[in-house]
N, C-alpha and C positions, 0 to 999 in steps of 0.2 A: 472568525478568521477566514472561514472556505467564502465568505462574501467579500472581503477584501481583498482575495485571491483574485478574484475576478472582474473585482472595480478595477483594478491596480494593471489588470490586464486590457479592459476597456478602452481606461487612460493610455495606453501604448498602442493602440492602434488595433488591439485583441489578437496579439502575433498568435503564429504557430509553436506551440510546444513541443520541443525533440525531447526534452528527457525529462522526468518526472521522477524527483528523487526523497524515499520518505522514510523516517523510521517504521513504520509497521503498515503488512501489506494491508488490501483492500480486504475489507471481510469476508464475501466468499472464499476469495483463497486462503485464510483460514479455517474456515466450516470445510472445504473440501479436502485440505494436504493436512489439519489437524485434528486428533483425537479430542472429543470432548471432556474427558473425563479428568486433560493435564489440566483443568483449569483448576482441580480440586488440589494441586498443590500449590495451587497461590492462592488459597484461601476462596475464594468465590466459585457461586454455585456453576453448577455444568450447563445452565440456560445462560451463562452471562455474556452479555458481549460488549468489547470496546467499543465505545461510541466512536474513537478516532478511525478506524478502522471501516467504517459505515462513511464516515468525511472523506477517507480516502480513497474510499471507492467511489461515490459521489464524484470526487474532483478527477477521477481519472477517468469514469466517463464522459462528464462532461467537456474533458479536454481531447478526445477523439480518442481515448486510450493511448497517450504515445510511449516510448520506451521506457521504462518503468526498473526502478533498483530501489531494494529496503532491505528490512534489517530485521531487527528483533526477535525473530521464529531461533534463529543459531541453525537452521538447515539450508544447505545449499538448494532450492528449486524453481526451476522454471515454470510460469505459471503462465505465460504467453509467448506468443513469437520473439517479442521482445521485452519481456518483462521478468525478475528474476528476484526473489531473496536471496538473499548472501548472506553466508554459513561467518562464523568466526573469521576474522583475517583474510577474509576471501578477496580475493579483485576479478571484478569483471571487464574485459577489454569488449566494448561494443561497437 
């Protein structure tokens, strides 16, 4: 998928990306804003990591890191100038 992300981008002339919007953040900023230990109540071990989460960090560096909104964590945090999870029901105006 994160290759056809980027054909797809090729084909269009390889614009600039303003926002970059995903269900679950880039995996650092989980290793850093979460405890390892909640992974143990979704059943899997406290080494485990989402591989989506490693594609979405990948894809947002590669795209120059631009403004960035996800989801999944349920806390409200900023994880960059412009980059943010959002909490339940949250909106962000950017």
């Amino acid at each position: 998928e994160r290759d056809r992300l980027f054909d797809n981008l090729m084909v269009l002339g390889n614009p600039k990306v303003d926002l970059l919007v995903t269900h679950i953040p880039p995996d650092w900023v989980i290793r850093k804003y979460f405890d390892p230990t909640m992974k143990l109540d979704f059943n899997v071990t406290i080494d485990w990591t989402d591989l989506n989460g490693l594609i979405v960090e990948d894809v947002w560096n590669r795209l120059e890191k631009p403004a960035m909104v996800c989801g999944h964590m349920h806390r409200d945090i900023q994880f960059a100038e412009n980059a943010y999870i959002l909490d339940i029901y949250q909106v962000r105006y950017m």
